[in-house]
N, C-alpha and C positions, 0 to 999 in steps of 0.2 A: 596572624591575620588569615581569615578566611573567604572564602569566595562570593560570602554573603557581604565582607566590605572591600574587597578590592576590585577595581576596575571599574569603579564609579564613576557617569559621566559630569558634567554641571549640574543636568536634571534630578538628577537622585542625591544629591550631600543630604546628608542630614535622614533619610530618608529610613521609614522601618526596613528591618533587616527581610530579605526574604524568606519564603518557608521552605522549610525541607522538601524536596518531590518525592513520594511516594511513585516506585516503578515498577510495576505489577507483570507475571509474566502473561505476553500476549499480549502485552497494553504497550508495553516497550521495544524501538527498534532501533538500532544502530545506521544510520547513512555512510557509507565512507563514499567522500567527494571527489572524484578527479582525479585521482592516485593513478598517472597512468606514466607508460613510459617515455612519453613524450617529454614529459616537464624533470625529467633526470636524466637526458640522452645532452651529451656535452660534447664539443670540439676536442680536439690534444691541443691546446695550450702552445706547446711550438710550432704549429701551423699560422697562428696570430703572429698581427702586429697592429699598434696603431688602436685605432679606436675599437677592434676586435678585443683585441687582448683588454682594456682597460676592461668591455663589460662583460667578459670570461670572469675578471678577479669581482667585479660588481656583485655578479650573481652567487659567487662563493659559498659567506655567509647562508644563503638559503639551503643551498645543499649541503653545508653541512649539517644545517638544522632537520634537514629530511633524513640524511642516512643516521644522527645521531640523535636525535627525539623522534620525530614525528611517525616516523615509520615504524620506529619498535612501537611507540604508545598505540599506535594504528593496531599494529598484532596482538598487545596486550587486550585492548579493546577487541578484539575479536577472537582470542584465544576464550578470555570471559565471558561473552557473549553466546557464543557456541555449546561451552560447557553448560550453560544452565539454559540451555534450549531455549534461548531468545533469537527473534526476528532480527537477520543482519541481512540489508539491502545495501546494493552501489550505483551510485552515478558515474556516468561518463559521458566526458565530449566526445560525439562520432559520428559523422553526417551520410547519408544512406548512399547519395550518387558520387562516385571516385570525382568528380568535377567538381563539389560540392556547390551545387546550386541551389539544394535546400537549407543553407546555414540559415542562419538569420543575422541579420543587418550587422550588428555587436562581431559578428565573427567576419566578417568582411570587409572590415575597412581595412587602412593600411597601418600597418606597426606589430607591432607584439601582440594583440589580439587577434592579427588575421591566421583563423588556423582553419587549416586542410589536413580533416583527420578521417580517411574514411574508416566506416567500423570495421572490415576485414584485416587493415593495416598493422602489424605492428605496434606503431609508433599509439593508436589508439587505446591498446589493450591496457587491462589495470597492472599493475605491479607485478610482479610473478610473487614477490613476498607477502602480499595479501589478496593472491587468486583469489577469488567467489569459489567457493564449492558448489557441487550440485544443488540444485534446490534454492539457491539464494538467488534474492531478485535483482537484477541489472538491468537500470533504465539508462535509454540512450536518451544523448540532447544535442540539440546544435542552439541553445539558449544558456544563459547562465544558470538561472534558475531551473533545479531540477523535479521544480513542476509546472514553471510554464507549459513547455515543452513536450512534455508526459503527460502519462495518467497515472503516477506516482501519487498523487491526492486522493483517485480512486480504490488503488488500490491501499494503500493505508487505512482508508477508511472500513473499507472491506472485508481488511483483516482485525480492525477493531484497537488499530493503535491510536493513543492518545498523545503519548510521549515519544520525541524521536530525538535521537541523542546523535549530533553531526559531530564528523570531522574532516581532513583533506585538506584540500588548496583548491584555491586562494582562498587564504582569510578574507580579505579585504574584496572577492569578486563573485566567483559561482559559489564559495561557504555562504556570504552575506545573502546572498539575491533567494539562497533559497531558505535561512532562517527567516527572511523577511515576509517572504512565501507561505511557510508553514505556520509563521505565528498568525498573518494575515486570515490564515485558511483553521485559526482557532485549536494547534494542535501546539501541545506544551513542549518548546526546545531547548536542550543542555546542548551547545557546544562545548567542546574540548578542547582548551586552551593549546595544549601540551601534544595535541595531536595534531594540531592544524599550522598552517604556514602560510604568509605573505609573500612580496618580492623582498620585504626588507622588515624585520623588529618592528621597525617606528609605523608601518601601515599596517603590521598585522594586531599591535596595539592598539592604536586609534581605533581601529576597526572593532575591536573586541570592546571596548567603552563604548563605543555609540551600541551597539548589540545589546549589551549587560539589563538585565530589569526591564527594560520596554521589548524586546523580539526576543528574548532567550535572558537563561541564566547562565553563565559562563563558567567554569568551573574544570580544573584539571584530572589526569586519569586517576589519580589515586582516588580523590573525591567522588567522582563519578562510579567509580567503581563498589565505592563504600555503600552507596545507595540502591545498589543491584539488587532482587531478590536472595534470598539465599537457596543454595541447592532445593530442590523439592518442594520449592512454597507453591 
């Protein structure tokens, strides 16, 4: 089974397979979503009790799936990228004043979404395993979508990408709001299964079936990869 039938939501059973994307260089760019250190930064475990510790072992499962997919696929994905001199941009939550009074609404309430990331901080910066190099473009957000927020539409456009290949976390929150975004804004989206991550399998699934054929075509890195230009085209 291939990416053109798996992940099918209701609406599409039955439905012609989709077509190959043709991804040209300069037409093609990589997004990687949120990959920051915030969302890999953990307690010790014997410090917990109680209702701490159950949702230490809760969030388990995702970190494992980030240090043992998500993150290498992330560098594959951009090891490839770089070599054949394609467009690779980042998003990140990071709000300008240390108070964060410019969030927006979504980052403010109370629970797991309220975050206070200023962009100077640590806790905001991307990964050190898939630092931005010079020259690559990093937009900041305090929105989900990482072109509400921006002028990541502008600039896309400007540089004459058509195709923009996501990955990161959350599947199911700022990946989703900004394929929804990007396909909204008529630009062709492959997320990457293999490189992206929910809080739990079961949301980052769902979430990748409603995406699949209507906002993106889904599809993992090996796949993705197959459809790169080759060296020199």
């Amino acid at each position: 089974m291939s990416w053109k039938t798996e992940r099918r939501s209701f609406y599409y059973q039955g439905a012609p397979e989709p077509e190959d994307p043709v991804l040209e260089k300069g037409k093609v760019a990589l997004l990687v979503i949120d990959m920051q250190n915030t969302y890999l930064d953990r307690p010790d475990p014997a410090t917990l009790t109680g209702d701490g510790l159950a949702l230490y072992h809760a969030w388990t499962p995702f970190h494992e799936r980030m240090h043992g997919t998500v993150i290498p696929n992330n560098q594959r994905l951009l090891e490839r990228f770089r070599t054949l001199g394609l467009d690779v941009l980042f998003a990140r939550i990071a709000c300008l004043r240390k108070d964060g009074r410019d969030r927006s609404l979504s980052q403010k309430k109370p629970g797991w979404n309220n975050l206070l990331l200023p962009k100077d901080e640590e806790a905001s910066q991307i990964l050190p395993q898939i630092a931005p190099r010079d020259g690559e473009i990093v937009v900041t957000k305090t929105t989900d979508s990482a072109l509400t927020g921006t002028n990541l539409r502008l600039v896309l456009a400007n540089m004459g990408i058509t195709h923009v290949v996501c990955s990161g976390i959350f599947t199911d929150q700022c990946v989703s709001s900004t394929v929804r975004s990007l396909a909204d804004e008529s630009f062709d989206v492959i997320v990457v299964d293999d490189a992206c991550a929910a809080g739990s399998m079961e949301l980052h699934a769902s979430e990748l079936e409603r995406l699949h054929m209507i906002y993106a075509n889904v599809m993992n890195t090996d796949e993705l990869i197959a459809y790169l230009p080759p060296p020199g085209a």
